[in-house]
MARPA-915753 format. One line per 8 residues: their letters; for each residue x, y, z of C-alpha. Coordinates in Angstrom, 1 decimal. Example, Ala and Ser with C-alpha at 12.3 -4.5 7.8 and 13.67 -1.06 7.14 Angstrom:
<sites>
AS> 12.3:-4.5:7.8; 13.7:-1.1:7.1
</sites>
This chain:
<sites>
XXXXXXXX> 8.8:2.1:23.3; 10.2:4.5:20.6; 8.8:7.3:19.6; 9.0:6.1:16.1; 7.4:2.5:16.7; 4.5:4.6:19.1; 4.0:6.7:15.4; 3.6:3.5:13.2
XXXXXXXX> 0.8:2.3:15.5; -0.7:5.7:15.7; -0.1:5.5:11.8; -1.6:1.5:11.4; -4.9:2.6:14.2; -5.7:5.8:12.0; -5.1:4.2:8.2; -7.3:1.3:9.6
XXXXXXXX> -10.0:3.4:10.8; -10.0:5.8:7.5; -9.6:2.8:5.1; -12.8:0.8:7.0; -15.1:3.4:7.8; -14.7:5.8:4.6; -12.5:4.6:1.9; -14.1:1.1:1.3
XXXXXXXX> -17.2:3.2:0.9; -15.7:5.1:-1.9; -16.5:3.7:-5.7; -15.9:6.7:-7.9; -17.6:6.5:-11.0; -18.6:2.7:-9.7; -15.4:1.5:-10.6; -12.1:3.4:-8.2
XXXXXXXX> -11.8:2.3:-4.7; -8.9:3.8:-3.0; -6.5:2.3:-0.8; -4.7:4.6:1.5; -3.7:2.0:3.9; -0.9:1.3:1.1; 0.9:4.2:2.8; 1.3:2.3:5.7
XXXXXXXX> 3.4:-0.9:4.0; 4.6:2.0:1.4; 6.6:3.5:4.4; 8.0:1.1:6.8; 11.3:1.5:7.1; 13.5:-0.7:4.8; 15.5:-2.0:8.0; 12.8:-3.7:8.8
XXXXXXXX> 13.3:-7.6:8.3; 11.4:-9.2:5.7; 9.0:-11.5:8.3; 7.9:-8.2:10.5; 6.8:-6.5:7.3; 4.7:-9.2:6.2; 3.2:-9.9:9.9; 2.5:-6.2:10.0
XXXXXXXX> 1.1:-5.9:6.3; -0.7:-9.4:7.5; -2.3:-8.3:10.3; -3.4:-4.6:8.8; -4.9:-6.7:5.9; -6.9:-8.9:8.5; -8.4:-5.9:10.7; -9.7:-4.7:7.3
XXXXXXXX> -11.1:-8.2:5.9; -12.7:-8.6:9.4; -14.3:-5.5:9.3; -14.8:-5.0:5.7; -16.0:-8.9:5.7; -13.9:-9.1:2.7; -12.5:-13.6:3.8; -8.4:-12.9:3.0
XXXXXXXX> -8.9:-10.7:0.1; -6.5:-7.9:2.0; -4.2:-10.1:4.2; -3.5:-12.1:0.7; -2.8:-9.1:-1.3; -1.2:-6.9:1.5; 1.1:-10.2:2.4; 2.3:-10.0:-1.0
XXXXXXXX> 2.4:-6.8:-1.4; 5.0:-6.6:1.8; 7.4:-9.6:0.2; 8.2:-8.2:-3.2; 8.5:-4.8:-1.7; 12.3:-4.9:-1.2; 12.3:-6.3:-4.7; 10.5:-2.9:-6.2
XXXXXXXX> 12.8:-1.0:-3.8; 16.0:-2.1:-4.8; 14.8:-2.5:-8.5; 13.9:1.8:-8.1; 16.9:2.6:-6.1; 19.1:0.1:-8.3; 21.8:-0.2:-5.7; 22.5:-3.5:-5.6
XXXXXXXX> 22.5:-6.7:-2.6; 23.7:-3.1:-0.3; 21.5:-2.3:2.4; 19.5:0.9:2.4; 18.6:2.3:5.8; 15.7:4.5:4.9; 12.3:5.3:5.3; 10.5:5.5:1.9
XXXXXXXX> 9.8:8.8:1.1; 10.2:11.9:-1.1; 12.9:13.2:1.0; 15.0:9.7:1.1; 14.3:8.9:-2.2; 14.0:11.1:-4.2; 10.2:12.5:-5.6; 10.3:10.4:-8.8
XXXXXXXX> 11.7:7.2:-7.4; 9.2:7.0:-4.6; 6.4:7.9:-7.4; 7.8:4.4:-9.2; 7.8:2.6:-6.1; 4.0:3.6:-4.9; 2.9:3.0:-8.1; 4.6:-0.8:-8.5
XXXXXXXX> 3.7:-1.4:-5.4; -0.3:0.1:-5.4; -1.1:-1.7:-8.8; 0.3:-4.7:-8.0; -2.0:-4.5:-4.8; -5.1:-3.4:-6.8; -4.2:-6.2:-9.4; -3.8:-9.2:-6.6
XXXXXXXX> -7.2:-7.3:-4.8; -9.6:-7.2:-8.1; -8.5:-10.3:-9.6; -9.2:-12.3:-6.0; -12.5:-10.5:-5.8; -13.2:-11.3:-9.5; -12.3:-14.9:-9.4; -12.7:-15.0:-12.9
XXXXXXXX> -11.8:-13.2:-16.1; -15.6:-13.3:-17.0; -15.8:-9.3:-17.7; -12.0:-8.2:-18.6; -13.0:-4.7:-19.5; -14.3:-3.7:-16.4; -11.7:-5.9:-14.6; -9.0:-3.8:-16.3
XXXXXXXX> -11.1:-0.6:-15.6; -11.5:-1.3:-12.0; -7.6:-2.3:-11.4; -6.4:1.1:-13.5; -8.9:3.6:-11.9; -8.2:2.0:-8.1; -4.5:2.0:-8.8; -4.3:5.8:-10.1
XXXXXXXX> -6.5:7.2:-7.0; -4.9:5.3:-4.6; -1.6:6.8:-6.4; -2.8:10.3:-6.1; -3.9:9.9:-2.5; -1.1:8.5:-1.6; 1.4:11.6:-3.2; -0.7:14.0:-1.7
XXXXXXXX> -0.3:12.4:1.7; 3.4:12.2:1.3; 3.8:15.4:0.0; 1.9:17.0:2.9; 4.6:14.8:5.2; 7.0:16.0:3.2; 6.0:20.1:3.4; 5.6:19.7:6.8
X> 9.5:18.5:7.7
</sites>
C-alpha cells in the first residue's frame, strides 16, 4: 500500500471521527454547522476516476449518517457532491477536456482558484444537505440563513486547514 493511499485513510478515519463526535455538535448562533469532512472529497486527487470518488464520498457520507442517524442525508449530498466535482474543477482551472494530474490545493492551484472551488463545491453540499433535511420550503429565511452561515464556516475551516497543509510543505 502507498504511502499516499495509507494518508487518505488516516485522512477519511480522523475527518470521520472530528465531523461525528464534535462538528455535528456545533450550531453557531443555532443556525452554522460545519462540515470539515468536505476537505476530504475537496482533496482527492483529480486522477482519481469518477466511480472511486463517489464510492469514497459514498461511503464517508454513510459512516456519518449511520452515526449521526441522519437516513442518506450525507451519502446523498456527499455522492453528488463527488460527481460534479470535476465539473467545478475544470470550470476553475478552465483548461479544457485535458487532464489535470493534481491534488487540489493552494500549492497546485493556485490560493484563489482552490478558494472558488471549496466554496462551489461546500455550498453546493450545504444547499443539497439543508434542503434534504428541510423537505420543504416552509421557512425560506432560515433555510437561506442556515445554507449561507454553514457554507461560509465550513469555508473558513476548510482554508485554515489547507493553509496549515500548505505552511507546513
Amino acid at each position: 500500500m502507498s504511502k499516499s493511499a495509507i494518508g487518505y485513510i488516516f485522512s477519511f478515519i480522523i475527518l470521520v471521527l472530528l465531523q461525528v463526535s464534535v462538528f455535528n455538535r456545533i450550531a453557531l448562533f443555532g443556525y452554522a454547522t460545519p462540515f470539515l469532512f468536505l476537505y476530504f472529497i475537496l482533496k482527492l486527487p483529480t486522477t482519481l476516476s469518477a466511480n472511486w470518488t463517489m464510492t469514497l464520498s459514498f461511503l464517508m457520507g454513510l459512516v456519518i449518517d449511520i452515526f449521526s442517524n441522519t437516513p442518506g442525508m450525507y451519502a446523498l449530498a456527499s455522492v453528488s457532491v463527488a460527481f460534479v466535482r470535476r465539473t467545478f474543477i475544470a470550470l476553475v482551472l478552465q483548461r479544457g477536456n485535458e487532464e489535470v494530474s493534481l491534488v487540489p490545493s493552494f500549492r497546485s492551484f493556485g490560493s484563489g482558484y482552490f478558494s472558488i472551488y471549496a466554496f462551489c463545491v461546500i455550498f453546493l453540499f450545504c444547499i443539497l444537505v439543508f434542503i434534504i433535511e428541510a423537505f420543504s420550503f416552509f421557512t425560506p429565511l432560515i433555510l437561506v440563513l442556515r445554507i449561507l452561515s454553514s457554507t461560509l464556516l465550513t469555508f473558513i475551516l476548510i482554508l485554515a486547514l489547507e493553509s496549515l497543509n500548505w505552511k507546513k510543505k
